[in-house]
C-alpha beads as a LAMMPS data file, in Angstrom:
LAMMPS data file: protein, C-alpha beads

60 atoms
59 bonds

1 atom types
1 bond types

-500.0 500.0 xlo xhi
-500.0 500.0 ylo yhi
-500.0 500.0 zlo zhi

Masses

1 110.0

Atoms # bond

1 1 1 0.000 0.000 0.000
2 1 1 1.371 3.037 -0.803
3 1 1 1.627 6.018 1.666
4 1 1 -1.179 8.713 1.048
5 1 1 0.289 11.437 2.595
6 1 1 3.112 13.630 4.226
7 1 1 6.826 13.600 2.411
8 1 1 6.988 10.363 1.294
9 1 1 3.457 9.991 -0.602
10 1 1 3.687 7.404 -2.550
11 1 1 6.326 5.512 -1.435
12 1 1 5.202 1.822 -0.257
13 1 1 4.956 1.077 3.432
14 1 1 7.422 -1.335 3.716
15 1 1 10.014 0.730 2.108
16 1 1 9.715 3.822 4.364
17 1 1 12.563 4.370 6.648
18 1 1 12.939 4.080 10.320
19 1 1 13.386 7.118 10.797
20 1 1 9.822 8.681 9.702
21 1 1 8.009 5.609 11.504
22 1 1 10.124 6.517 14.499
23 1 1 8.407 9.819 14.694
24 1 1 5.050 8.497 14.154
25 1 1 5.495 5.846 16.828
26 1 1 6.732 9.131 18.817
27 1 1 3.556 11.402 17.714
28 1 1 1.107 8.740 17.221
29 1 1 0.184 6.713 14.339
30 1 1 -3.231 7.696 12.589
31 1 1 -6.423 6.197 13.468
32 1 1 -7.805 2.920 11.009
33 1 1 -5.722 0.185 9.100
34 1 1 -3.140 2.911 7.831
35 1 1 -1.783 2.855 11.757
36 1 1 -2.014 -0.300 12.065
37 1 1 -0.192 -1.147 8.830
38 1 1 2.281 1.736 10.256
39 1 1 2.654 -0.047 13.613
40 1 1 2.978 -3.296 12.146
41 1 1 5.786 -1.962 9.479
42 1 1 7.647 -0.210 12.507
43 1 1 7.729 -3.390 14.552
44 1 1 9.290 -5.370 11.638
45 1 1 12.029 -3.081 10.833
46 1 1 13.531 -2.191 14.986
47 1 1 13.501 -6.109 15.685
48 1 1 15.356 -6.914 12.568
49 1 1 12.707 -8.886 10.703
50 1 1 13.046 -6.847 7.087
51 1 1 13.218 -10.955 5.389
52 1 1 9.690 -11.162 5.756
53 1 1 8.950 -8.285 3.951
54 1 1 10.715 -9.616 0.770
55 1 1 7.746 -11.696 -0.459
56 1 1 5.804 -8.403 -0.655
57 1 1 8.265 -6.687 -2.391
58 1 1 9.280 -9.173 -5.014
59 1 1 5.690 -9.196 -5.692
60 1 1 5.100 -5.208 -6.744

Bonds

1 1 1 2
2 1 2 3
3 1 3 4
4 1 4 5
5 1 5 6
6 1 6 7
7 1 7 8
8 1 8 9
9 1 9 10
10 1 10 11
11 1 11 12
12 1 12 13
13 1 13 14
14 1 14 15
15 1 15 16
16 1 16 17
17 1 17 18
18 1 18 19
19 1 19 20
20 1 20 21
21 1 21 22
22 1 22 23
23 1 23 24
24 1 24 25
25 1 25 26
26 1 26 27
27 1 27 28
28 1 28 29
29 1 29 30
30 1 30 31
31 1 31 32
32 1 32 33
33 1 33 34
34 1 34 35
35 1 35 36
36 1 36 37
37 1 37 38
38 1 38 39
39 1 39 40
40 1 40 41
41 1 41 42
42 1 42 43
43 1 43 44
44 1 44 45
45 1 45 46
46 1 46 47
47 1 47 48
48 1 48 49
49 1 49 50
50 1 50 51
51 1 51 52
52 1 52 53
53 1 53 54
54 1 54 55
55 1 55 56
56 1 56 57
57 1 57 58
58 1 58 59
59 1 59 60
């Protein structure tokens, strides 16, 4: 899913950096399945788990 907003619109989810989901997990992600998505991303990426992102993106 791509992101709909903010500076990187457009990108996919799984290939935002830590950095911007650090400062949503710091502000608060939004409300619905885009924060959960968010949260979910964010968890993958600080414990290390990227691999099981790379089904999704050998799919796009």
């Amino acid at each position: 899913m791509p992101m709909p907003f903010g500076k990187y619109k457009g990108t996919t989810l799984c290939n935002l950096p830590v950095s911007y989901l650090e400062w949503f997990a710091k502000e608060g992600f939004p409300p619905g399945k885009l924060g959960m998505l968010l949260g979910t991303i964010y968890e993958i990426k600080i414990n290390g788990l990227d691999y099981l992102l790379e089904p999704l993106k050998k799919k796009r």
